[in-house]
Each structure stands twice: as C-alpha cells, then as structure tokens.
N, C-alpha and C positions, 0 to 999 in steps of 0.2 A: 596701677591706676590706668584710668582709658586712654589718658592724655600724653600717658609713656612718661609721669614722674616718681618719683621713688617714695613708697610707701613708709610710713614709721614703723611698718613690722620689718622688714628689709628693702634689701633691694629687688627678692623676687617674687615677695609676698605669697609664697608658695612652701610647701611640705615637698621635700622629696626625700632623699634615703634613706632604710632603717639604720641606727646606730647599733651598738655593738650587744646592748641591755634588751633591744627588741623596741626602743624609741626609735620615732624618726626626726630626723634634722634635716636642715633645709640644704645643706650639700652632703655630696659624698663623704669625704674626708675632714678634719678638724682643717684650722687657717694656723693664722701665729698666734703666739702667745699673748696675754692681754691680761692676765693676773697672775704672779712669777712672786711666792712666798719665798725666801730663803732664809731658814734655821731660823725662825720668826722665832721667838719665846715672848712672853706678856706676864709681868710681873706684877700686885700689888700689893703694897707695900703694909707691912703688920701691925704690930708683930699680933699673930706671926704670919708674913708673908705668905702670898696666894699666889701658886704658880698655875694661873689661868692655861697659856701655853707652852709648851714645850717645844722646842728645835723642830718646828713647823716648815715642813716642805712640801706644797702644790704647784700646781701647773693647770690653769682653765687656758681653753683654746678656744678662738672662733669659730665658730661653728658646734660648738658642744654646750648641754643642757649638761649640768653635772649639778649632782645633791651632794647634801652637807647633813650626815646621819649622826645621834648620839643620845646617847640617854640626856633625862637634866641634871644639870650642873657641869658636863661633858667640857664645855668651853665652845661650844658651837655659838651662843654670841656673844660672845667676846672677839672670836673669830670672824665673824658677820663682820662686827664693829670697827675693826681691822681693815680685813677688805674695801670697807663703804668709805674707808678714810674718815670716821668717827672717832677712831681711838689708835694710838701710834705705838708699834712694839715698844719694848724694853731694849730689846737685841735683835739682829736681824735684816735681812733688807726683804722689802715689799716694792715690786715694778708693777705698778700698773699702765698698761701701754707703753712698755719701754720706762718710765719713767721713771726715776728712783724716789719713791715718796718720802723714804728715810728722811733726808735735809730739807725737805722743804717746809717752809712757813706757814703758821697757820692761814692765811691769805690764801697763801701759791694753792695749800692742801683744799681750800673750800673752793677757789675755781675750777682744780683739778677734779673735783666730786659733780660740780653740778653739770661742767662738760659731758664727762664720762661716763657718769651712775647715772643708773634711774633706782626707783625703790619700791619695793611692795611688798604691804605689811598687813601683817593677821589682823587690825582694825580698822581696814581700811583709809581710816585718817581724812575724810570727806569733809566741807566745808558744809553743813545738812543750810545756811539759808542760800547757798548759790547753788546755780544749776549745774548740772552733767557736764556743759562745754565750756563754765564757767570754771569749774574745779580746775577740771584740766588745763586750760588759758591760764590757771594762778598760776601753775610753774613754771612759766614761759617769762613771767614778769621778772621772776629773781634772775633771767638772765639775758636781762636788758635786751630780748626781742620788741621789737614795735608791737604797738598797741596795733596798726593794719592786719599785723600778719598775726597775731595770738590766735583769734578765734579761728580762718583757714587752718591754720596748722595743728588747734586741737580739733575741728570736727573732721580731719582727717585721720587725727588718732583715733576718736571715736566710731566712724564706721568702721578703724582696722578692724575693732574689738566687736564688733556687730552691734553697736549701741546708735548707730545712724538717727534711729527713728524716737531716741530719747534725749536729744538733745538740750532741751527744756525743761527737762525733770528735774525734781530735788531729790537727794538723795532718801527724805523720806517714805517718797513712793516706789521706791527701787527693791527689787529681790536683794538677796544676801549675795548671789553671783552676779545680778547685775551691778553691785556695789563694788564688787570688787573688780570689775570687767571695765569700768570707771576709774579706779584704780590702779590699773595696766595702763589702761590709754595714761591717763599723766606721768607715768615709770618712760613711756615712750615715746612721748610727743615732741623732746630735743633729740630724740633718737643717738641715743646711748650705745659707747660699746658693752655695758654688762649692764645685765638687768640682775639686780640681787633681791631675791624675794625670801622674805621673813614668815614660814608655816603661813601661805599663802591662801592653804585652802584649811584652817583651823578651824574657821568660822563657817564651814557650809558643810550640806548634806554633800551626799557621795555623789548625784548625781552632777550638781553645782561643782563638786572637786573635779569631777574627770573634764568637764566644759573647761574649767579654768588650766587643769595643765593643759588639754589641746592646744588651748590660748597661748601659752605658756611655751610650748613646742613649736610653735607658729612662729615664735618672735626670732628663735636662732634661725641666723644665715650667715654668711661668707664675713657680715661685719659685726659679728655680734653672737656674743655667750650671756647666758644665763645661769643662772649659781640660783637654786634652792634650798635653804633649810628647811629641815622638814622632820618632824615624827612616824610621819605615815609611810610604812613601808611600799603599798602600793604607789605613791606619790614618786619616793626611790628608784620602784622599780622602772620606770619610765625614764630616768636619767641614761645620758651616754656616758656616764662615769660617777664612781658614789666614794667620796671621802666620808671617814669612817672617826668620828673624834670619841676618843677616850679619853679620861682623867687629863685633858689637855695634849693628846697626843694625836695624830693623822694618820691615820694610816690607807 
C-alpha cells in the first residue's frame, strides 16, 4: 500500500519466485509449518463403518500454494473438513499453527477457525441483496471488529483483488470471476494464515480459472499458505506441492 501498511494479500503484496511445479510464490523458500496432519484417520460410523481417512500425514508451509488431487469419493472433503476445523479426526493429531486442535472445545475450535481460516468455495456463497464491500465487511462482524473499521478493511481487500471500482455492486451484476474475486477478498479480509479453497475455480470458464489462481498465487507470502482442492489438473499444476488422496489415503 502507498502509505507503507500491510496489505490483506500479504506483507508484500508482490509475486516473486517460481516454486518447484513451475508456480510462483511470494518468497523464495517455504516459512514454518502451519498445517501438521499426524496419522489423522476419520471414521464414520455404520454399520458398516466408512473409513473416510486413513493414517493421514501432511505438512503445508508458509509460503506454499499446495493442491489437494483425487477422484470423488477419494476423501478429499472430508479432508478439507478436517483442516477447516469443521469436522474432528477419529484418531490422530491436527496442529494448525502449532496448535494441537485434537483437545480443544468446540468454542476454543470455532475461534481458532475464524482467526486462522479464511474460506473459498465452488458457490461462491454471496449475500446477492448486499453489495461487494458489504459481503466482505459481513465477516468481519463474526469477529467482533468495529463497525469503523469493517468497511476500511474490506475495501482494502477489495482493491487487493482488483474489485476497487465495484464496490457498490450486488452480486447480481457481477461476472462468474468477479464473484468469486468477491469471494477471496472476504477469505482474506482478517487476513488468515491459510486460505482453503473448495474447486475454486468449478464454476468459471478457463479464462476466469487462470485470473482466479493468479489471484490465488498472489495471496501466499512469508505469512500465509493456501491449500486447494481441486479436479482440474491444470489448477494442480500451478501448486508448489500436490497431495494425492486415494480411497482415503495421502500420498
């Protein structure tokens, strides 16, 4: 920003080196750990029982864009579900930010999510009678920010995403990419360490997908990873790392 504050896409609101897939990310090297799966499994219960996951073991780092590949039924959200702290292994431990999410309370787990997560999903999920910077400003309420600071801080998110000059709009007059560009800015407006996006770009033409990972690639820096699910292999290929779910399995 001009004024030398720190933007909702990072801290340097900048692209810089390619990753190791031929993405680029916003530093050189990954940071520290910030989503730490250990021997997760996710069971539901039958009969006859549904073993979603398996002895699940990842590693997302700051500074890294990594996708989440699998056919359906794979357990890729279930996995999602997991992560976002929506749903709580069977067995296993889950740190996000150091944290061990295992023991804590549904309370402790929903502060821990709205700090932490942001979210972005194949339906965008828009309020269609409030506007662009109203959307965004709604998720700022659930975490008891000032009613001063709401709007400031989502029409900052909004120009991150190049939506500056749609401020106003409902989401009815919006593209399918400018919906979901609407979309990111509220994933990022408490500015999150992990942004988890849900087949992000399901709902749009190719031209709209490649705008949205740009978007997407934009977001990771030094404080912050991003995790994609995704079908689309070209979406994949753009990741600096691609977890692979089988029949509930990681590899």
């Amino acid at each position: 920003m001009a004024d030398g504050s720190t933007s909702p896409i990072g801290s340097t609101g900048a692209i810089g080196s390619t990753g190791p897939t031929g993405s680029t990310s916003a530093i050189g090297s990954t940071g520290s750990s910030v989503l730490e799966l250990s021997g997760v499994s996710k069971t539901y219960p039958g009969p006859p029982p549904v073993h979603a996951l398996t002895d699940v073991r990842l590693t997302v780092r700051t500074g890294e864009l990594a996708a989440i590949v699998g056919p359906s039924g794979s357990g890729k959200s279930t996995l999602l579900s997991v992560l976002g702290l929506l749903d709580t292994p069977t067995a296993g431990r889950y740190l996000l930010q150091g944290t061990d999410t295992t023991s804590l309370g549904e309370r402790e787990r929903t502060a821990l999510r709205a700090a932490t997560l942001g979210f972005v999903f194949q339906a965008f999920h828009l309020v269609p009678h409030l506007t662009c910077v109203q959307n965004v400003a709604l998720a700022l309420v659930h975490l008891g920010v000032p009613r001063a600071r709401r709007r400031p801080q989502a029409v900052e998110a909004l120009e991150a995403v190049g939506l500056g000059h749609r401020l106003d709009a409902r989401p009815g007059t919006l593209s399918g990419g400018e919906k979901q560009r609407v979309a990111v800015a509220r994933a990022i407006v408490h500015r999150p360490a992990v942004v988890l996006c849900d087949e992000p770009t399901g709902n749009l033409d190719t031209a709209n997908s490649a705008r949205v990972m740009d978007l997407l690639q934009g977001l990771v820096d030094v404080d912050r990873a991003v995790v994609v699910v995704t079908h689309d292999l070209d979406v994949a290929a753009r990741a600096d790392r691609v977890f692979k779910v089988v029949d509930g399995r990681v590899s």
